[in-house]
Every structure is written in C-alpha cells, then in structure tokens.
mmCIF file of the N, C-alpha and C atoms, coordinates in Angstrom:
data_MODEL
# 
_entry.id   MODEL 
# 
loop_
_atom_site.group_PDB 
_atom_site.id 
_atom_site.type_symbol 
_atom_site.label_atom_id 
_atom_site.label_alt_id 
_atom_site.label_comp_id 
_atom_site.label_asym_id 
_atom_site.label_entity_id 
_atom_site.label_seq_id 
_atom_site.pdbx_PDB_ins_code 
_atom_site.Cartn_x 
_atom_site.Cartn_y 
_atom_site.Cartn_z 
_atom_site.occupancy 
_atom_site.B_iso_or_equiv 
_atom_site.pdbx_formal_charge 
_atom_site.auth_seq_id 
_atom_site.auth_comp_id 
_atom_site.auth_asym_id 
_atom_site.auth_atom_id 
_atom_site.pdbx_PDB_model_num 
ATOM 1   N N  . UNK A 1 1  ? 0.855   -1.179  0.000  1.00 0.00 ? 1  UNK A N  1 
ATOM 2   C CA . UNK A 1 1  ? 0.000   0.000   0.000  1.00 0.00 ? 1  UNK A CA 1 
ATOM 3   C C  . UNK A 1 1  ? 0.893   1.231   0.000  1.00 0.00 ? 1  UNK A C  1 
ATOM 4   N N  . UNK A 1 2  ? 0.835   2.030   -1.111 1.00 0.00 ? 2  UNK A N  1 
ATOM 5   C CA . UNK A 1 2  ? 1.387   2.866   -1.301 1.00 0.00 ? 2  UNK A CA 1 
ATOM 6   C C  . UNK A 1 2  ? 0.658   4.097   -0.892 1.00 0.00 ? 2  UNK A C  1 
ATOM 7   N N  . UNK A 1 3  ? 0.077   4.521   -0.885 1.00 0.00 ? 3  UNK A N  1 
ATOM 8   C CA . UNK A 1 3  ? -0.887  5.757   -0.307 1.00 0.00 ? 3  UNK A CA 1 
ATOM 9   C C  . UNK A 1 3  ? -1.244  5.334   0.603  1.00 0.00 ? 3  UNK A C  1 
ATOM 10  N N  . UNK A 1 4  ? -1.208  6.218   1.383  1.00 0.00 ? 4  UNK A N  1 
ATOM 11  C CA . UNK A 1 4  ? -1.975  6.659   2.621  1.00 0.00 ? 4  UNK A CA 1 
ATOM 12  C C  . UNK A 1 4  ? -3.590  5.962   2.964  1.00 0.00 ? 4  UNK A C  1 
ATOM 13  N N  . UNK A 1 5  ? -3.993  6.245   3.621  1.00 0.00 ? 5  UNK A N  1 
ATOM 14  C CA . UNK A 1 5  ? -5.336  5.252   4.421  1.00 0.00 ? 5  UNK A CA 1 
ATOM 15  C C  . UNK A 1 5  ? -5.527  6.274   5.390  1.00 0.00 ? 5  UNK A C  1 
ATOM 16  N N  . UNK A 1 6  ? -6.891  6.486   4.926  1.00 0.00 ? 6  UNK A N  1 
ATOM 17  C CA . UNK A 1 6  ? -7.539  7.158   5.544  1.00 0.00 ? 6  UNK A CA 1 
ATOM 18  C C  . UNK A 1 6  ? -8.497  7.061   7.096  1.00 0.00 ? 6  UNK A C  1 
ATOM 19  N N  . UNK A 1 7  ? -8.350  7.026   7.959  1.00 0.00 ? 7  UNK A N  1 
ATOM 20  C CA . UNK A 1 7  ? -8.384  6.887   9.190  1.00 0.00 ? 7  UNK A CA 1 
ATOM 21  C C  . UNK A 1 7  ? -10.206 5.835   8.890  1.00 0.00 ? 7  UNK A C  1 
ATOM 22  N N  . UNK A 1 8  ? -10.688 6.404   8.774  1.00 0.00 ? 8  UNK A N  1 
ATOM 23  C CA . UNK A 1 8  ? -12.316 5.612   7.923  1.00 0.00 ? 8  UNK A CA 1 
ATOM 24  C C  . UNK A 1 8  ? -11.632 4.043   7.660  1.00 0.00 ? 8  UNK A C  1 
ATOM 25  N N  . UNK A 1 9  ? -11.082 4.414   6.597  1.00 0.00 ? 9  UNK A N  1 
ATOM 26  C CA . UNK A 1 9  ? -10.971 3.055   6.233  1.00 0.00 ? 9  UNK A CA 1 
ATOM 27  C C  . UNK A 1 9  ? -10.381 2.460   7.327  1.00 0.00 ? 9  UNK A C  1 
ATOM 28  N N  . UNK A 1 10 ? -8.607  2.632   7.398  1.00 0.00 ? 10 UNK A N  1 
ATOM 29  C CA . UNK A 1 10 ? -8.025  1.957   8.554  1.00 0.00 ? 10 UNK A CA 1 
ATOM 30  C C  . UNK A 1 10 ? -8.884  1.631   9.432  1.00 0.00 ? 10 UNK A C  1 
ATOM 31  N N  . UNK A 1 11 ? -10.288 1.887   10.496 1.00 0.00 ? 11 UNK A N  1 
ATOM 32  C CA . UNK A 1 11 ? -10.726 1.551   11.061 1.00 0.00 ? 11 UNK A CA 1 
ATOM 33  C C  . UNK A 1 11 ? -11.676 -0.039  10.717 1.00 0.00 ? 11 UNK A C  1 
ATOM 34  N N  . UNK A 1 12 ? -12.227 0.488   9.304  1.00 0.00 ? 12 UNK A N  1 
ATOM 35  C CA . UNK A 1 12 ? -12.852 -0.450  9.377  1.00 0.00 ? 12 UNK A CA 1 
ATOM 36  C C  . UNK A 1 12 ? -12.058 -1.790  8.315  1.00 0.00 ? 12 UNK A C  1 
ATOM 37  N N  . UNK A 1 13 ? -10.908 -1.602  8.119  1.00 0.00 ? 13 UNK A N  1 
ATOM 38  C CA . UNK A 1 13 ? -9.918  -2.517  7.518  1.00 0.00 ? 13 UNK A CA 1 
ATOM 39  C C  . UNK A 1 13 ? -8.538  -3.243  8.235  1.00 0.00 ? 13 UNK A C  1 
ATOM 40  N N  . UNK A 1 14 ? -8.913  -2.752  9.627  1.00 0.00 ? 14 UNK A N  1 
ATOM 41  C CA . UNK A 1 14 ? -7.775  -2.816  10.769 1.00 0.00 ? 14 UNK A CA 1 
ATOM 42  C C  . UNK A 1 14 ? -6.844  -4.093  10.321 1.00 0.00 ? 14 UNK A C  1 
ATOM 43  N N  . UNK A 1 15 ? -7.945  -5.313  10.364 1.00 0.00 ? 15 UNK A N  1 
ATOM 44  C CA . UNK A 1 15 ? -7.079  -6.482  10.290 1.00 0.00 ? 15 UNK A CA 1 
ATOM 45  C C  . UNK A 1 15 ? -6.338  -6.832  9.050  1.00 0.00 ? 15 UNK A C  1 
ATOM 46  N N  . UNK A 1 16 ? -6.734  -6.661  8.069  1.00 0.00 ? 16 UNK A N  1 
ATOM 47  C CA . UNK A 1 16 ? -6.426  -6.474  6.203  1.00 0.00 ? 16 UNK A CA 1 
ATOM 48  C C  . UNK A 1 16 ? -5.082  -5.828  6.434  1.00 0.00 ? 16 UNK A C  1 
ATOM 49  N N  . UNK A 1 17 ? -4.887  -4.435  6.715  1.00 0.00 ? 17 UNK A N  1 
ATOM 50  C CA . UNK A 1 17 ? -3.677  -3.954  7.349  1.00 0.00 ? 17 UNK A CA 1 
ATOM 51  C C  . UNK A 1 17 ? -2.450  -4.396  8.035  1.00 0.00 ? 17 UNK A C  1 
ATOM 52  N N  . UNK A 1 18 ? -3.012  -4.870  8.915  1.00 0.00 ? 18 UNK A N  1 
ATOM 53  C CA . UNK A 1 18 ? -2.098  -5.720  9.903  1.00 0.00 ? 18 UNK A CA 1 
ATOM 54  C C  . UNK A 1 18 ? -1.332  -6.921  9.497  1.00 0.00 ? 18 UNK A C  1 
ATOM 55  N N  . UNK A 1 19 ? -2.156  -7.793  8.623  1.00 0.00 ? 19 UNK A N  1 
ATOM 56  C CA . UNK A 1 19 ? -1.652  -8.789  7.778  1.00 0.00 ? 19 UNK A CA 1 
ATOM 57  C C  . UNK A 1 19 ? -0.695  -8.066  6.526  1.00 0.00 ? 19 UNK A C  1 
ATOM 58  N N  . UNK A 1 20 ? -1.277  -6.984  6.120  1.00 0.00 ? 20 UNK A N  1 
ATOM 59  C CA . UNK A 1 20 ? 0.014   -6.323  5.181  1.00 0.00 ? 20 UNK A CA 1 
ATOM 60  C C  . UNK A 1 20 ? 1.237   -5.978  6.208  1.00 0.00 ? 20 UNK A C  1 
ATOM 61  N N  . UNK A 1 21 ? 0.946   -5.257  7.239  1.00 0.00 ? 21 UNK A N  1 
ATOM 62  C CA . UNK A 1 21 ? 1.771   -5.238  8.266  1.00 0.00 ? 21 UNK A CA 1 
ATOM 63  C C  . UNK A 1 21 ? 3.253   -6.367  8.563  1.00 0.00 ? 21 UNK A C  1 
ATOM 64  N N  . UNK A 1 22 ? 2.341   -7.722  8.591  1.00 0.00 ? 22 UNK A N  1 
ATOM 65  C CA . UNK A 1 22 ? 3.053   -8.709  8.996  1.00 0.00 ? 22 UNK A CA 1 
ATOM 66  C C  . UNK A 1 22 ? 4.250   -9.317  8.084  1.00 0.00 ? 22 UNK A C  1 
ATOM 67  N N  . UNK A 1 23 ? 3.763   -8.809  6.402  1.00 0.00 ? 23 UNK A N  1 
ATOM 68  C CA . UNK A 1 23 ? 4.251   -9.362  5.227  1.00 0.00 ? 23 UNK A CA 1 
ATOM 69  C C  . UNK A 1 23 ? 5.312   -8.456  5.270  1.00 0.00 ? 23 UNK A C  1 
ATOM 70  N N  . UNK A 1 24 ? 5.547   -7.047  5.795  1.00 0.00 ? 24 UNK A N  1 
ATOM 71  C CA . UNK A 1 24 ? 6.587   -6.159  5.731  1.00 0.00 ? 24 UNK A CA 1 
ATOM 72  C C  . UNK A 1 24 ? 6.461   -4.748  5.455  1.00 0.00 ? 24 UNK A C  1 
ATOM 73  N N  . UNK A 1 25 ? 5.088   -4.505  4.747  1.00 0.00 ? 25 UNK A N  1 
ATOM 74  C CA . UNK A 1 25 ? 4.172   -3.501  4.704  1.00 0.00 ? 25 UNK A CA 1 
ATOM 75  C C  . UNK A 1 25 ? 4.378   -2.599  5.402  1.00 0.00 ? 25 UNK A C  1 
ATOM 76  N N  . UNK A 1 26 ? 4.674   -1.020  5.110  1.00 0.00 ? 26 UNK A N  1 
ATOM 77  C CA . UNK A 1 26 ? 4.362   -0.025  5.980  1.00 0.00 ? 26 UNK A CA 1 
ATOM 78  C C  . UNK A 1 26 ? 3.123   0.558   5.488  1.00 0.00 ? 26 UNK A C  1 
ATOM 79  N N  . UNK A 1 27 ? 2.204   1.192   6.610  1.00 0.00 ? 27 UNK A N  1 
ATOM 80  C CA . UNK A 1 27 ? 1.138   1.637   6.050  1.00 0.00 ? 27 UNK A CA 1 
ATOM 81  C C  . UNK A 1 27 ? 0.770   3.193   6.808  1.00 0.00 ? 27 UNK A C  1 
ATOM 82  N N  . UNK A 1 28 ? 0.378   3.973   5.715  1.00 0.00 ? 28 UNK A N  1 
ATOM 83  C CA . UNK A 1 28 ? 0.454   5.347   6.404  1.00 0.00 ? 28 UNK A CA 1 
ATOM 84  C C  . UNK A 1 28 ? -0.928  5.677   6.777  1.00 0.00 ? 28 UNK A C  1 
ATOM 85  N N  . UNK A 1 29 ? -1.286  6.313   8.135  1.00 0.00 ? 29 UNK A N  1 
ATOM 86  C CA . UNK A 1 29 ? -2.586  6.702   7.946  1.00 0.00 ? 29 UNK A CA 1 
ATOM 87  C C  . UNK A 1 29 ? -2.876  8.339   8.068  1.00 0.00 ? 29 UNK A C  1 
ATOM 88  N N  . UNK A 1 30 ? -4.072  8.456   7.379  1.00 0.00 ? 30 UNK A N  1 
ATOM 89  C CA . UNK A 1 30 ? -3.830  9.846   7.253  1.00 0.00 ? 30 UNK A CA 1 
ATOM 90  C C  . UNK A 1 30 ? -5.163  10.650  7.535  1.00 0.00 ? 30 UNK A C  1 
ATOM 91  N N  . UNK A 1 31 ? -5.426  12.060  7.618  1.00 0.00 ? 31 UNK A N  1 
ATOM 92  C CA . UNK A 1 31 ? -6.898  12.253  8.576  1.00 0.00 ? 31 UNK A CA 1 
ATOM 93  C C  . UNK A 1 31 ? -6.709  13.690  7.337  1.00 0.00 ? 31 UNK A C  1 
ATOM 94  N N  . UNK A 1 32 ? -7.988  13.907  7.199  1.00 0.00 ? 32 UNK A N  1 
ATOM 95  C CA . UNK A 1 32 ? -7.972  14.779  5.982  1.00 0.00 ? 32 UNK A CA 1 
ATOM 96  C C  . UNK A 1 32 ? -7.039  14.813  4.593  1.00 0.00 ? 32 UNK A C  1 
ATOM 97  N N  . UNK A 1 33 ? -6.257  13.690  4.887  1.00 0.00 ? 33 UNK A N  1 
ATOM 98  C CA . UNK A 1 33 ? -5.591  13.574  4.092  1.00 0.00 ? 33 UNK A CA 1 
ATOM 99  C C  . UNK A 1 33 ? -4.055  14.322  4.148  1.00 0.00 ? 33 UNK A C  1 
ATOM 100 N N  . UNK A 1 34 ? -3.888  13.923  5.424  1.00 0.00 ? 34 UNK A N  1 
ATOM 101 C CA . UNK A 1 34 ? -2.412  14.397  6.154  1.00 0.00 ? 34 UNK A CA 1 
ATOM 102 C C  . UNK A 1 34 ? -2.325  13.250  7.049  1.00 0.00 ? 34 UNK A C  1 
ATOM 103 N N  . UNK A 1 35 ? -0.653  12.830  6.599  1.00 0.00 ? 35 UNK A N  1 
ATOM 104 C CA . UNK A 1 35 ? -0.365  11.584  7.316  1.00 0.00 ? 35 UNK A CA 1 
ATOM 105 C C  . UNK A 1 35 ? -0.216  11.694  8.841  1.00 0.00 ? 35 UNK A C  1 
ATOM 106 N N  . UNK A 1 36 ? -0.840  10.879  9.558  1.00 0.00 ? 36 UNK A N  1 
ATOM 107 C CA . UNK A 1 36 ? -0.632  11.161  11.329 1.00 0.00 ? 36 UNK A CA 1 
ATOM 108 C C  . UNK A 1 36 ? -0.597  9.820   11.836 1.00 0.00 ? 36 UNK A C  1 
ATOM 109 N N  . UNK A 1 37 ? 0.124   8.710   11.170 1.00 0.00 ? 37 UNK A N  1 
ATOM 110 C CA . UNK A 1 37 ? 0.869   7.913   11.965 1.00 0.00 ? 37 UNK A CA 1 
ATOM 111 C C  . UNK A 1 37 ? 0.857   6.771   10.684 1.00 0.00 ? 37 UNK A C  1 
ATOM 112 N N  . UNK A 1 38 ? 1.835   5.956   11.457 1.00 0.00 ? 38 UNK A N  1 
ATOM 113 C CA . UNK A 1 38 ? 2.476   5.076   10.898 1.00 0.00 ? 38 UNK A CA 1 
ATOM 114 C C  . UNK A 1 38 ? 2.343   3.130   11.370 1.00 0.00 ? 38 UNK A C  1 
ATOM 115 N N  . UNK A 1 39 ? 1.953   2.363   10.657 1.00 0.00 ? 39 UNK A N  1 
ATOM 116 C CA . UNK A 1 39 ? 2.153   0.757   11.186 1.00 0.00 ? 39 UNK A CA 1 
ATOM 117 C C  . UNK A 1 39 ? 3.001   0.127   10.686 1.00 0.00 ? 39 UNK A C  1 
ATOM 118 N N  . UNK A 1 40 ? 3.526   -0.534  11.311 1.00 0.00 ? 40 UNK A N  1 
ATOM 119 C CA . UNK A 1 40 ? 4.832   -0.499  10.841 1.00 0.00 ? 40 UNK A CA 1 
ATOM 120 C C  . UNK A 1 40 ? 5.841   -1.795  12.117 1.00 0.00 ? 40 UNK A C  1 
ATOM 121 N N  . UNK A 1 41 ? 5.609   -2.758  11.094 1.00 0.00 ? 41 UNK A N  1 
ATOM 122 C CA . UNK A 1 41 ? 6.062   -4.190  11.852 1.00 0.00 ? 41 UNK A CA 1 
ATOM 123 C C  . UNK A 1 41 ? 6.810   -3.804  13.413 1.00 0.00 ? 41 UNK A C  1 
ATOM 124 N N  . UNK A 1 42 ? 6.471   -4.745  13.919 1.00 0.00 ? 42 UNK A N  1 
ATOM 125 C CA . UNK A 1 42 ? 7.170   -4.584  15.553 1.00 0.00 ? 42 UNK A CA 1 
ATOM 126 C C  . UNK A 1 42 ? 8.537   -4.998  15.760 1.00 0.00 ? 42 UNK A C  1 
ATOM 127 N N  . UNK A 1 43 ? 9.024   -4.500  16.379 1.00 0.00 ? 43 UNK A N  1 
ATOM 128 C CA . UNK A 1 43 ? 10.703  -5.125  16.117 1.00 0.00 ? 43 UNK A CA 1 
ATOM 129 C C  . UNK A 1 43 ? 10.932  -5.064  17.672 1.00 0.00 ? 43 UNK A C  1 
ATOM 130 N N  . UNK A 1 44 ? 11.198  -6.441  18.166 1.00 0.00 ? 44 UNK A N  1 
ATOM 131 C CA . UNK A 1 44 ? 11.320  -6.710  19.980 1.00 0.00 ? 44 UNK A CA 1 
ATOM 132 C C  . UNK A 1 44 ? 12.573  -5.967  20.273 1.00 0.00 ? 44 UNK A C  1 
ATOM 133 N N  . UNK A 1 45 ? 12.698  -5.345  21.154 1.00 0.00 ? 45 UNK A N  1 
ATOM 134 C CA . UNK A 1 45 ? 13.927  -4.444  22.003 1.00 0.00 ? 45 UNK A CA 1 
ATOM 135 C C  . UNK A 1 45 ? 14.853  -5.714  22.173 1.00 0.00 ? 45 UNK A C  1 
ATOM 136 N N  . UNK A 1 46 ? 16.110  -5.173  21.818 1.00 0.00 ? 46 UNK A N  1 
ATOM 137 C CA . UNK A 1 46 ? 16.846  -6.143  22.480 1.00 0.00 ? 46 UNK A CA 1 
ATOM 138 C C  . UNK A 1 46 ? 17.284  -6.447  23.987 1.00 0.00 ? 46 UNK A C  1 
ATOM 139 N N  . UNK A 1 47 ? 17.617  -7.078  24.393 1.00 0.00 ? 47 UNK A N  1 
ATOM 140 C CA . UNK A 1 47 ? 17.966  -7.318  25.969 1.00 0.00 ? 47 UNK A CA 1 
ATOM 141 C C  . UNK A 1 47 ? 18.717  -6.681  26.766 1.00 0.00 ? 47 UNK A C  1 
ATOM 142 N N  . UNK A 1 48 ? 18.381  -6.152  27.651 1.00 0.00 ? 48 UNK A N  1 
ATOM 143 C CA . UNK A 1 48 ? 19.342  -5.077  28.499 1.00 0.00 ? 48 UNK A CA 1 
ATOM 144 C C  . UNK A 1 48 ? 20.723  -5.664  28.591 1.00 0.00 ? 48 UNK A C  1 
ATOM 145 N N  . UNK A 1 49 ? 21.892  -5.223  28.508 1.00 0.00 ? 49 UNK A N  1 
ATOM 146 C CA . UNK A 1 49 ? 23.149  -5.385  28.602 1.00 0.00 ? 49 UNK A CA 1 
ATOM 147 C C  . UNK A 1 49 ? 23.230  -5.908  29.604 1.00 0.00 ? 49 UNK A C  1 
ATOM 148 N N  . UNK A 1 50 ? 23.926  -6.633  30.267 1.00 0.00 ? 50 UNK A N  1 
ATOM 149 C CA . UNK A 1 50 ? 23.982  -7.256  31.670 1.00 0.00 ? 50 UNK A CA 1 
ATOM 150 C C  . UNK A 1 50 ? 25.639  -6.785  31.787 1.00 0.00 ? 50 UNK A C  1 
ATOM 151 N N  . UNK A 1 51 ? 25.618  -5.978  33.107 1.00 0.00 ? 51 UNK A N  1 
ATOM 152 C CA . UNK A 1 51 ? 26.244  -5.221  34.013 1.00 0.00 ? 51 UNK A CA 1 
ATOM 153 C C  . UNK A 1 51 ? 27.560  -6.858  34.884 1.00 0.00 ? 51 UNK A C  1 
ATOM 154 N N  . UNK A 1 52 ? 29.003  -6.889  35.001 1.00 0.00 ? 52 UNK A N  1 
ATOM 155 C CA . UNK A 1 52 ? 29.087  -7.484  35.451 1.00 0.00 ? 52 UNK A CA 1 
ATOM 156 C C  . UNK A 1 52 ? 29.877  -8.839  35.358 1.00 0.00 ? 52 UNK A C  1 
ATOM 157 N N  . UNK A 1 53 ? 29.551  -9.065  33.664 1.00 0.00 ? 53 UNK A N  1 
ATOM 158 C CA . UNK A 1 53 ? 29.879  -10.016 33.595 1.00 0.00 ? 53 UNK A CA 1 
ATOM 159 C C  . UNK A 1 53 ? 31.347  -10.585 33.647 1.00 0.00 ? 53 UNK A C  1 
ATOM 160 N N  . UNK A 1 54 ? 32.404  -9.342  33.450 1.00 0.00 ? 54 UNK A N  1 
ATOM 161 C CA . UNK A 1 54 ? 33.857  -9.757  33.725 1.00 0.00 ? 54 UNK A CA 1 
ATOM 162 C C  . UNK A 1 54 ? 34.473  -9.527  35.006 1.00 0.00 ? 54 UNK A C  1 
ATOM 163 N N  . UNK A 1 55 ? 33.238  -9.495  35.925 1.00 0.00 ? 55 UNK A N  1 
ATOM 164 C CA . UNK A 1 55 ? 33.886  -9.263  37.585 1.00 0.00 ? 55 UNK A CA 1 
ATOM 165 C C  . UNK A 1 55 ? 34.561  -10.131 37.632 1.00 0.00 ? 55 UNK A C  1 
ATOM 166 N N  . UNK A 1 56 ? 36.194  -9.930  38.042 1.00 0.00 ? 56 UNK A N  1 
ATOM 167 C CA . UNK A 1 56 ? 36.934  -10.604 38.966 1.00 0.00 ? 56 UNK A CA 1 
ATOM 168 C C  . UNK A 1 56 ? 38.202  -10.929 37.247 1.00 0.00 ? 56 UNK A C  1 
ATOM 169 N N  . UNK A 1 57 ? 37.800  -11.012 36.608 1.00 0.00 ? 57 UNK A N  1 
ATOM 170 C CA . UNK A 1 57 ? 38.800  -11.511 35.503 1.00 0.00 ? 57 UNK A CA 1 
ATOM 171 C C  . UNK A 1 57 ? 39.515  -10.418 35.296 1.00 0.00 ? 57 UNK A C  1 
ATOM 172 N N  . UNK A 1 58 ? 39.568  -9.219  35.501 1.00 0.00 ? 58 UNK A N  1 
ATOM 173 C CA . UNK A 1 58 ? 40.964  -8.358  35.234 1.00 0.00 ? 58 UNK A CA 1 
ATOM 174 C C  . UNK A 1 58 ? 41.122  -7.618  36.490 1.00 0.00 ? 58 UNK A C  1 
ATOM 175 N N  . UNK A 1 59 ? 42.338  -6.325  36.205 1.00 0.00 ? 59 UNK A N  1 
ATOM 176 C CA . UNK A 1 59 ? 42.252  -5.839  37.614 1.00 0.00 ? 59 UNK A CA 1 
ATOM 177 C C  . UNK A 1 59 ? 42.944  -4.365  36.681 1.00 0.00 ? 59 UNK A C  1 
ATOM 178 N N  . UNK A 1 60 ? 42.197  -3.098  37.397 1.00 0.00 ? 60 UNK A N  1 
ATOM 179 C CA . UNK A 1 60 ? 42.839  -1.924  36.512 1.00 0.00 ? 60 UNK A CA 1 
ATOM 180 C C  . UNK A 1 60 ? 44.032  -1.735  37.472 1.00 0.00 ? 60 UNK A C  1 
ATOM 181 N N  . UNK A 1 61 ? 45.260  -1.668  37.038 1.00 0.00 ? 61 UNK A N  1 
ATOM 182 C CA . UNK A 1 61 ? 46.173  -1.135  37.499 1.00 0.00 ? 61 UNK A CA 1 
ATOM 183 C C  . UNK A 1 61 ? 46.316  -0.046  38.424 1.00 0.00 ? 61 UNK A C  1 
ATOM 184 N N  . UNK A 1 62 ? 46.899  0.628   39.299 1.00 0.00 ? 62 UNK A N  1 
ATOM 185 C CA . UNK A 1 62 ? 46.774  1.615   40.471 1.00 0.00 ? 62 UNK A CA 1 
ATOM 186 C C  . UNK A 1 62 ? 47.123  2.862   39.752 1.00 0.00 ? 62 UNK A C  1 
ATOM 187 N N  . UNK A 1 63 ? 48.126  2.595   38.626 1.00 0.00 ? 63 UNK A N  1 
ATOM 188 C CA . UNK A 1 63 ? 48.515  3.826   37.864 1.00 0.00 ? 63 UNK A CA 1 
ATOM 189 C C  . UNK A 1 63 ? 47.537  4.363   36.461 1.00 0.00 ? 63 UNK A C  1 
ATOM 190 N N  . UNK A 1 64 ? 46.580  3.419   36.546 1.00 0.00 ? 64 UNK A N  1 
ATOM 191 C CA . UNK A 1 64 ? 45.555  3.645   35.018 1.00 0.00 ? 64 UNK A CA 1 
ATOM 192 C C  . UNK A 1 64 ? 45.032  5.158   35.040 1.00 0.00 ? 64 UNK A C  1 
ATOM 193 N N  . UNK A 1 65 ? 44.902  6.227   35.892 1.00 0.00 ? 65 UNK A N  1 
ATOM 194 C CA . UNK A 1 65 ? 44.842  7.099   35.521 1.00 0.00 ? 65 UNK A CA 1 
ATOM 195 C C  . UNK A 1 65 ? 46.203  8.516   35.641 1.00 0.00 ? 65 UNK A C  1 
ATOM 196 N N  . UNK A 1 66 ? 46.943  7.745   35.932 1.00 0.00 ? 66 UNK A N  1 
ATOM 197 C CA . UNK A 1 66 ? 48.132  8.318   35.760 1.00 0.00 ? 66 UNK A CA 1 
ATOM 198 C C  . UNK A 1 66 ? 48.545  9.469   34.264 1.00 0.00 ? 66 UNK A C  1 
ATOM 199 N N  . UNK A 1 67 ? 49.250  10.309  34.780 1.00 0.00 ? 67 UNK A N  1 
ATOM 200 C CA . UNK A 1 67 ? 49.527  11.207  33.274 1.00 0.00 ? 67 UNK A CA 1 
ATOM 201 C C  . UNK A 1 67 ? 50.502  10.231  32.418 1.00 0.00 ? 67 UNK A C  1 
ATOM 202 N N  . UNK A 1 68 ? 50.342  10.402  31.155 1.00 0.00 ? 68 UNK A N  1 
ATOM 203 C CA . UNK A 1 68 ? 51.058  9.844   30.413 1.00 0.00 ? 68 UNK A CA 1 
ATOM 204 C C  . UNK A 1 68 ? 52.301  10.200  30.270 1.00 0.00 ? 68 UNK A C  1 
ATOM 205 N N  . UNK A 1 69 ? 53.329  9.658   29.716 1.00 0.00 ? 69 UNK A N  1 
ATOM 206 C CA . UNK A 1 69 ? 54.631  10.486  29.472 1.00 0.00 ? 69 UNK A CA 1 
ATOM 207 C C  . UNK A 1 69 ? 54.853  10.704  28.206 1.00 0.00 ? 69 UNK A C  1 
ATOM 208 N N  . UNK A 1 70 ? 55.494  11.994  28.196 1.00 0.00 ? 70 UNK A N  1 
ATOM 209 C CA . UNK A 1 70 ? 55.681  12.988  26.982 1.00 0.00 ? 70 UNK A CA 1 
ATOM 210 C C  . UNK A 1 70 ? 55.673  12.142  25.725 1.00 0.00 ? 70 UNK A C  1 
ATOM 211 N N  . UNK A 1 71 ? 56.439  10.879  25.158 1.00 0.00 ? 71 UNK A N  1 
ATOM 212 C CA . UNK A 1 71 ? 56.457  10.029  24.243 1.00 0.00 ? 71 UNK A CA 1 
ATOM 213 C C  . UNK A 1 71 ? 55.367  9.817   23.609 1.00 0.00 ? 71 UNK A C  1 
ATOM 214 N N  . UNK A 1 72 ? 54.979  9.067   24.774 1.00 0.00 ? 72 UNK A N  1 
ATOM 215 C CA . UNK A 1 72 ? 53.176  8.501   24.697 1.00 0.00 ? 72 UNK A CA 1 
ATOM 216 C C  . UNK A 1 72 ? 52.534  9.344   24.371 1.00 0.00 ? 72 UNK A C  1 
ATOM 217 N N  . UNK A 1 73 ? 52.193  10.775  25.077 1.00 0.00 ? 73 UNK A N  1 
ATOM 218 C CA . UNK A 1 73 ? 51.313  11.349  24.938 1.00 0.00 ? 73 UNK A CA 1 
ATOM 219 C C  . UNK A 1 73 ? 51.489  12.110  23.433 1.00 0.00 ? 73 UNK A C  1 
ATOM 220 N N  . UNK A 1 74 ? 52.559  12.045  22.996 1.00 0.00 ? 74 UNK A N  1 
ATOM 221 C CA . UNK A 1 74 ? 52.615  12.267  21.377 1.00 0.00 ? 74 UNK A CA 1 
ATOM 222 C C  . UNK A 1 74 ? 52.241  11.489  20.816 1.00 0.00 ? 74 UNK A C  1 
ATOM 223 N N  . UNK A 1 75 ? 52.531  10.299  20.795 1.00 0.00 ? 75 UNK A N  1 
ATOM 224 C CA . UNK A 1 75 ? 51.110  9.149   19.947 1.00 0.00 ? 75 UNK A CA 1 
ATOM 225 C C  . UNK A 1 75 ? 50.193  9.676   19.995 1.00 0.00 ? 75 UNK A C  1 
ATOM 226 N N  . UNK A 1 76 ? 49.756  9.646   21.187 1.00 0.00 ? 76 UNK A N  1 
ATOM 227 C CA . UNK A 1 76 ? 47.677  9.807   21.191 1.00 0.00 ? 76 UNK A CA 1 
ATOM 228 C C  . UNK A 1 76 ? 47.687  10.981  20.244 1.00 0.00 ? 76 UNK A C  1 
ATOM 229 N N  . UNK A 1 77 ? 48.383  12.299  20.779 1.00 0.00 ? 77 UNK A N  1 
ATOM 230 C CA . UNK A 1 77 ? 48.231  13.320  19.977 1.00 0.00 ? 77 UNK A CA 1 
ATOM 231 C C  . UNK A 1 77 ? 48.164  13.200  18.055 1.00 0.00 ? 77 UNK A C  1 
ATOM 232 N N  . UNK A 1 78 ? 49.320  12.661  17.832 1.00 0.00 ? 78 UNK A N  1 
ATOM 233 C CA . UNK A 1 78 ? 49.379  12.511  16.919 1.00 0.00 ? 78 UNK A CA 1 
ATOM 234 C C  . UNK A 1 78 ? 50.855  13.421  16.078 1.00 0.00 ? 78 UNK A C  1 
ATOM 235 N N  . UNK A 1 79 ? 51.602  13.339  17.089 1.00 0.00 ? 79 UNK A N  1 
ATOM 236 C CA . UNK A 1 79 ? 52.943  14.175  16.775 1.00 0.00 ? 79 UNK A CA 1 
ATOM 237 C C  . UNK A 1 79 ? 54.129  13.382  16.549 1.00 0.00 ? 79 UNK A C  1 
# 
C-alpha cells in the first residue's frame, strides 16, 4: 500500500492492514488527508546489557589514571 489510508478506512480494515503489516508492509494513515501515523512491523527491544559479567577476571592497574609520558602522549596526539 502505497498511499496513505484514511483513518475511515483503517478503522474499518484494521485487520487487512495488519496482515500487510506482517508481510513487511508499511502503512500510512492519514486524517484529511495528512499523514498522522504510521504501522509499521514490531521489532522486539533487544535485551538489556547485563552489568558485570567480567567481575573478577581483570584488575585496573593503580597507575591507570596516571599522566602519560611525553612520548606517549605524542602518539595519542598525533605528533
């Protein structure tokens, strides 16, 4: 469906939609004939990051925020 759908119809075509929906379909709906929303397949959130998982396998060094020395800090720079 290339045009828009008019809130009328969409109502009374909900499910017709939805099955275009499912096939990959975006479908626009529109109210006087100005688009004001969108259907548009569901896509599941992915899973919260889990916090944790390399406890205990490394250890930051005591000096990790230490200043760098002049050498080094010309690398990063780029000198």
């Amino acid at each position: 469906m290339n045009s828009p759908v008019n809130v009328h119809d969409a109502k009374t075509r909900l499910s017709k939609l939805l099955e275009a929906v499912e096939a990959g379909e975006e479908i626009v709906i529109a109210r006087a004939g100005k688009p004001v929303a969108r259907l548009v397949p569901f896509q599941p959130t992915k899973a919260p990051r889990q916090l944790g998982l390399l406890k205990g396998r490394f250890k930051v060094p005591p000096d990790f925020d230490a200043p760098l020395s002049g050498d080094m800090l010309a690398l990063f720079e780029g000198r």
